[in-house]
Kinemage of the C-alpha trace (Angstrom):
@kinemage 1
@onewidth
@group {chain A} dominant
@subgroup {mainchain}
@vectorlist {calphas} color= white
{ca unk a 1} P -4.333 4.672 19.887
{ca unk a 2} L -4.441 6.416 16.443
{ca unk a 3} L -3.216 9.609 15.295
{ca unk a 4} L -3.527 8.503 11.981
{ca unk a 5} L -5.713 11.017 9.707
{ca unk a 6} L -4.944 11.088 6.420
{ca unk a 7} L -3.609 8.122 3.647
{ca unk a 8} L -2.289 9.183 0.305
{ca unk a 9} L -1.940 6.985 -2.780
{ca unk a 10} L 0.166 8.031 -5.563
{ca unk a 11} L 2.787 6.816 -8.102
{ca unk a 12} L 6.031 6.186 -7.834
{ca unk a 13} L 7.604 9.370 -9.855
{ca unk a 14} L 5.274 12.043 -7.534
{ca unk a 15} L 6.648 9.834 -4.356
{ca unk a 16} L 10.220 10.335 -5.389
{ca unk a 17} L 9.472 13.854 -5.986
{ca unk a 18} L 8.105 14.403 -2.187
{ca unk a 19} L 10.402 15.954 0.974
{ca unk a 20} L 8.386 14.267 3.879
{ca unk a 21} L 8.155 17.061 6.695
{ca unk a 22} L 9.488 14.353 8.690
{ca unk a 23} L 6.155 13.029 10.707
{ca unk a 24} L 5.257 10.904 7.684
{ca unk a 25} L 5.309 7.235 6.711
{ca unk a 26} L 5.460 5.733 3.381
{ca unk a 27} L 4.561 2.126 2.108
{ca unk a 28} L 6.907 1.889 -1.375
{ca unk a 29} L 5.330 -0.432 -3.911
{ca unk a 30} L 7.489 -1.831 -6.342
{ca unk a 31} L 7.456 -5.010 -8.916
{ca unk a 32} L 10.391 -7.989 -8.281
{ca unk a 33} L 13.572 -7.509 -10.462
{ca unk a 34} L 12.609 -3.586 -10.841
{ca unk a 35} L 14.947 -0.680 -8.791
{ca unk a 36} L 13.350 0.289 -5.479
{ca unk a 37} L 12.286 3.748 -5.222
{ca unk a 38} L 14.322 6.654 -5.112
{ca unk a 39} L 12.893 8.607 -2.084
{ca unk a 40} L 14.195 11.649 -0.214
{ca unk a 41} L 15.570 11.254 3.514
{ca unk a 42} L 13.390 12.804 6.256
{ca unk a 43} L 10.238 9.656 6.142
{ca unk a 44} L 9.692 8.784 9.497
{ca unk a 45} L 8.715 4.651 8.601
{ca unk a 46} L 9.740 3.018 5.036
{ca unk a 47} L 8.291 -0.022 3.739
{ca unk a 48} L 9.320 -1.558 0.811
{ca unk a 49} L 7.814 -4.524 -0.784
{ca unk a 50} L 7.839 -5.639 -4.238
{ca unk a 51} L 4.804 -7.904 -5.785
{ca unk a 52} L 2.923 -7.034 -9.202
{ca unk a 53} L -0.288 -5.819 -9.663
{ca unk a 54} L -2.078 -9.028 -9.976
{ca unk a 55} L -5.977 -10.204 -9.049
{ca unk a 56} L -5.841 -14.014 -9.485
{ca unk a 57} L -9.557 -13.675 -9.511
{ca unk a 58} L -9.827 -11.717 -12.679
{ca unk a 59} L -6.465 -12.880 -14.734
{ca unk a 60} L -7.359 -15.924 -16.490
{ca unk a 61} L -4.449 -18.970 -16.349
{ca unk a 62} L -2.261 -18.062 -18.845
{ca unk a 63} L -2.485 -14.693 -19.433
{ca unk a 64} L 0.860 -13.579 -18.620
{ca unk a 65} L 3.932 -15.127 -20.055
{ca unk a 66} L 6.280 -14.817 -17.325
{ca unk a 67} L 5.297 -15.647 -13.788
{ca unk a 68} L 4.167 -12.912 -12.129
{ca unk a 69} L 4.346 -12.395 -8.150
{ca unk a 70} L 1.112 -11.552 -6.472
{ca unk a 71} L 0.668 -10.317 -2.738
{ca unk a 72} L 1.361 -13.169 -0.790
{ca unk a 73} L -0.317 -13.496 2.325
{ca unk a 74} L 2.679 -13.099 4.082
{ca unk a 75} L 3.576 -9.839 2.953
{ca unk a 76} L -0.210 -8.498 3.864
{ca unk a 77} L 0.635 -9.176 7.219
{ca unk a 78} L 3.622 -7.157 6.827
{ca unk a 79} L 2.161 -4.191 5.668
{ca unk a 80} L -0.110 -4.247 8.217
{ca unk a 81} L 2.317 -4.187 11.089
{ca unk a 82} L 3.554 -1.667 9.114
{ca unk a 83} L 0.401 0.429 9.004
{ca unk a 84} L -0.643 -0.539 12.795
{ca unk a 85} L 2.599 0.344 13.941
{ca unk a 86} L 2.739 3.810 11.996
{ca unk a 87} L -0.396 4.945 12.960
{ca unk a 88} L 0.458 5.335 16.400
{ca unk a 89} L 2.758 8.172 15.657
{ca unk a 90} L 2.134 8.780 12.048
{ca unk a 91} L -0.834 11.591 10.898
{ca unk a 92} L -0.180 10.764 7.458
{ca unk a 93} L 0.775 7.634 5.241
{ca unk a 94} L 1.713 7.598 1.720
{ca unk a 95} L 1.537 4.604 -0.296
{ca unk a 96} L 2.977 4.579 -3.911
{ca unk a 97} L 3.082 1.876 -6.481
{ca unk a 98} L 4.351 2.504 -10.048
{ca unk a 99} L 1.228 4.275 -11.735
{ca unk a 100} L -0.653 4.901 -8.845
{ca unk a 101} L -3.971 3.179 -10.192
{ca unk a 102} L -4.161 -0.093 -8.510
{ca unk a 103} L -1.821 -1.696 -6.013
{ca unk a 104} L -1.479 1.701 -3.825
{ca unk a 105} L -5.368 2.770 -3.934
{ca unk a 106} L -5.725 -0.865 -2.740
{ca unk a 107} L -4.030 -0.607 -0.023
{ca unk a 108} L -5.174 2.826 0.739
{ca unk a 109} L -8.660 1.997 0.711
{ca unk a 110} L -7.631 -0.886 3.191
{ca unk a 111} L -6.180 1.376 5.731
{ca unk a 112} L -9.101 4.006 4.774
{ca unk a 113} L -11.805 1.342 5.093
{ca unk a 114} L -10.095 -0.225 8.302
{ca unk a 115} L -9.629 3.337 10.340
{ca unk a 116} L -12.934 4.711 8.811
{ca unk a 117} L -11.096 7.579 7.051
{ca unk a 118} L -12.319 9.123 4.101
{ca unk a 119} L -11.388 7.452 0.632
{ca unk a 120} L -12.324 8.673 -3.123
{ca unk a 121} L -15.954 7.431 -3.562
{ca unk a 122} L -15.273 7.513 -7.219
{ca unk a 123} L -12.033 5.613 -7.648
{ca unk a 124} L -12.547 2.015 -8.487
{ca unk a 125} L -9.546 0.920 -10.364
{ca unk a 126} L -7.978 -0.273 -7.332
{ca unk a 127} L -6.605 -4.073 -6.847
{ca unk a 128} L -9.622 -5.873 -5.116
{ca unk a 129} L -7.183 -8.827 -4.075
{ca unk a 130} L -4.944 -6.456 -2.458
{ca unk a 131} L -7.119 -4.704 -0.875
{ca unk a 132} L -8.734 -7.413 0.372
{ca unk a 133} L -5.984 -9.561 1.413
{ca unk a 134} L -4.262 -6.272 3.079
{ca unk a 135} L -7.648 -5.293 4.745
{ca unk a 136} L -8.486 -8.936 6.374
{ca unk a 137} L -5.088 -9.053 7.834
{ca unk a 138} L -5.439 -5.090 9.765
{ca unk a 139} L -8.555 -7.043 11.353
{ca unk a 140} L -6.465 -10.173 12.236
{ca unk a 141} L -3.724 -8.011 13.618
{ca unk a 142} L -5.790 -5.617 14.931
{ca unk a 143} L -7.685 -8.242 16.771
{ca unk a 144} L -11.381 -6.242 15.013
């Protein structure tokens, strides 16, 4: 059963900035090769995981000249064990990504859309891969 209520997407520097009253659980966001987030003691569950924010659907070949790393399918099932595993005893979950604009809303709006909780109507600047990839495997895991 859930006791989840309420998910939070931010960006990294507002995430640092937080002192978790000790009932919540955070999903941290980094890229690969950048320093992990600095958060305060007290969250209840951590998460890190480090991919960029990247939509293979909508970046044409070449665009980048490094490799970037996108959400592997792998790592959506990690997140949600994560988030499956949190809600039991979690109210609230924050997930933070660097600006705040895409990879956190996307996952977010996953754990929004797959509890039915409430997300911005408005916001659309989240990462439609992510959230999709993140979403499909809550449902897998989930068993929905």
């Amino acid at each position: 059963m859930s006791v989840l209520r309420d998910v939070i997407f931010l960006s990294q520097d507002w995430a640092e900035a937080m002192i978790p009253q000790g009932g919540e659980s955070i999903i941290s966001v980094t890229s690969p090769g950048s320093a992990l987030a600095d958060l305060n003691d007290g969250w209840r569950d951590v998460l890190r995981i480090q991919f960029d924010d990247v939509d293979p659907d909508e970046t044409p070949p070449g665009a980048f000249e490094s490799e970037l790393a996108e959400l592997s399918e792998a790592q959506a099932r990690e997140i949600a064990a994560f988030v499956l595993a949190s809600a039991a005893h979690s109210q609230t979950i924050i997930v933070h990504c660097k600006f705040g604009q895409s990879r956190s809303p996307a996952i977010a709006k996953a754990i929004c859309d797959h509890y039915r909780l409430p997300f911005p109507p408005k916001f659309r600047s989240h990462n439609r891969f992510v959230h999709g990839l993140v979403l499909k495997a809550m449902q897998v895991q989930s068993g929905v």
